[in-house]
Phi, psi and omega in degrees: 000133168242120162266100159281124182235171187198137143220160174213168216311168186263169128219154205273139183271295179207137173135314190292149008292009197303349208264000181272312212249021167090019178227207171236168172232158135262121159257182169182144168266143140223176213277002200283336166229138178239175150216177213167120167261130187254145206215353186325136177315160179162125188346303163233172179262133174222154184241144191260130173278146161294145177293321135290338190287324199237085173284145213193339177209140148234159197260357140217198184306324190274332181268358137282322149336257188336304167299335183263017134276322170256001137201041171091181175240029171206113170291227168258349210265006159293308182338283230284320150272006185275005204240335166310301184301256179002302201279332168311311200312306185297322142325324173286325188272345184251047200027082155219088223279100164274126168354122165285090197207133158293157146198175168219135179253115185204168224252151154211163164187155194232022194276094165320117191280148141085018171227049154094356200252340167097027153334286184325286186312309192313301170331298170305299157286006179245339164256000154293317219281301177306319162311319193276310204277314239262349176260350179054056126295119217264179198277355167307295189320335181205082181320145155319320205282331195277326191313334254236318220258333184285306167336280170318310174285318177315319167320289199270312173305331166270307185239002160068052146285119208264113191203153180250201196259339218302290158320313154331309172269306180264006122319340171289288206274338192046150189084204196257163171204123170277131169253127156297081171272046193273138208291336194296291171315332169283256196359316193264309190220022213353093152184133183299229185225058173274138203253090182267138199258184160303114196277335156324330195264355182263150199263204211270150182200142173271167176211137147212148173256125169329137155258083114205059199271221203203155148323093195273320161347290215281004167268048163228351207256321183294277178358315176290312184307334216270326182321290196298355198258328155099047191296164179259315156336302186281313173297320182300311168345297206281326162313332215262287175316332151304325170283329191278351178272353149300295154346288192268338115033281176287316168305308195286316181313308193262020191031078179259026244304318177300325148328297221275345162291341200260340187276327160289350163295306205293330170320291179335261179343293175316321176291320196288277172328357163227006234202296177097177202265328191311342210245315170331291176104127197287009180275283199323314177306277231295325151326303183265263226314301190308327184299327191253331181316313206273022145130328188292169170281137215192122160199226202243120187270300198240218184268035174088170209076351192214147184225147151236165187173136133323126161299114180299175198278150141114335219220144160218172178340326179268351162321326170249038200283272176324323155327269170320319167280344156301332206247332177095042186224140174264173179199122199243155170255158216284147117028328224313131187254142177295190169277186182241134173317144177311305204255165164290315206275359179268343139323307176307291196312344192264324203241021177089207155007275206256162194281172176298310188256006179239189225268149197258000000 
């Protein structure tokens, strides 16, 4: 039997970073990137490196250089064994005694490194989800609402990747989903409260990307000390971006799209006024300033490198064609990816072999 799994990439609608700091988001996958865990029986458990992502030879000096400017000096097959240790462990703490049984596993994704898109997370979640059918874990044992939260630790507990809960979760759930992180709720049953909504209600939106981006981690880290320091700044921030996610909410329900446009700028602005422009980075500035000269709405899917926004009524997509190429940006128009079956094994069951959602 080969176990396929898929998660696919995220982008924040409106609310984010608050979901780290106690607030709420809109998220959504979409279908333009995926990553996908291939899974099988097999004698000892091996994890397979990808061929581009986990390099080991190259053909000179120089073509190393390069690959470690596009994409960095870590691939996927760290996730993947950081996330096999994690999801055993959780399993050993909630007693529940797995098959003494092997595999092997490995990995793709064609998901843009390092601009915000939920790289990492996708990876990650997609060999829990395959780890859970291929062990018939069942879903008491590793909840939907929990799933969300073992991901984040594997990220952040294992490899001290700077991160939240917002991805996570809605790679888990798929489609759009608004989320609660309000500290009471964590606190009390340490998971917020999500809500997936009808992914229809979302208007038509563009995404462009740095080709050439940066470490998206490391715009999260002063921000956090300054939270935890009990900045008075950062918290109104972050309140003030829970409210506009209410805001838009109310927008997406009553299809307000320019509303729900004009509030994902002001979210941008807000991030921007606590983050500061050095840590934005000024290719990410010239991208959202170009976007809005020409009428669009322009903010942040993730933690940078990548802008989103509503297409106004009357303009379209190649409108920011040129923009982008001047600026050094690709561009697509987004997507909507559906939602994901509650459980990995109600997918097995329903479609054999391979999940509902995953890849030939």
């Amino acid at each position: 039997m080969i176990i396929r799994t898929r998660a696919d990439a995220r982008v924040g609608i409106i609310g984010n970073p608050s979901d780290g700091f106690f607030g709420k988001t809109i998220a959504a996958t979409i279908a333009n990137f995926h990553a996908s865990v291939t899974l099988w029986e097999s004698p000892t458990l091996r994890i397979l490196p990808h061929p581009v992502h986990d390099p080991a030879e190259f053909a000179s000096l120089e073509a190393l250089r390069e690959t470690a400017i596009q994409n960095g000096y870590y691939g996927g097959m760290r996730l993947i064994f950081a996330a096999c240790k994690r999801f055993s462990q959780h399993c050993a703490a909630r007693g529940h005694v797995l098959p003494d049984r092997c595999f092997t596993i490995a990995y793709d994704t064609d998901i843009p490194r390092q601009v915000g898109l939920a790289g990492s997370s996708a990876i990650v979640t997609a060999a829990v989800n395959a780890l859970m059918r291929f062990y018939a874990v069942p879903e008491e044992v590793l909840p939907r609402t929990q799933r969300p939260n073992l991901v984040l630790d594997v990220e952040m507990q294992e490899l001290a990747i700077a991160a939240g809960l917002q991805d996570r979760v809605v790679q888990t759930y798929g489609g759009c989903v608004h989320m609660d992180f309000d500290r009471a709720l964590m606190d009390r049953r340490g998971h917020g409260e999500y809500t997936p909504l009808d992914p229809s209600l979302l208007p038509l939106m563009y995404l462009a990307w740095d080709s050439h981006p940066s470490d998206s981690g490391r715009i999260h880290s002063d921000v956090r000390t300054r939270f935890l320091r009990g900045d008075q700044q950062v918290i109104d921030a972050m309140q003030a971006l829970a409210q506009l996610t209410d805001q838009g909410l109310a927008a997406l329900n009553a299809g307000r799209y320019t509303d729900m446009g004009r509030l994902m700028s002001a979210g941008f602005d807000i991030r921007r006024s606590v983050y500061g422009d050095a840590a934005i980075g000024d290719r990410n500035l010239a991208m959202v300033a170009a976007a809005r000269q020409l009428g669009f709405s322009a903010s942040f899917p993730g933690s940078g490198g990548a802008v989103v926004g509503v297409v106004p009524e009357g303009s379209s997509i190649a409108d920011l064609a040129p923009e982008c190429e001047r600026i050094g940006y690709q561009l697509e128009e987004i997507r909507w990816a559906a939602a994901c079956p509650a459980s990995p094994n109600a997918a097995h069951a329903a479609d054999g072999a391979d999940a509902g959602r995953s890849i030939s």
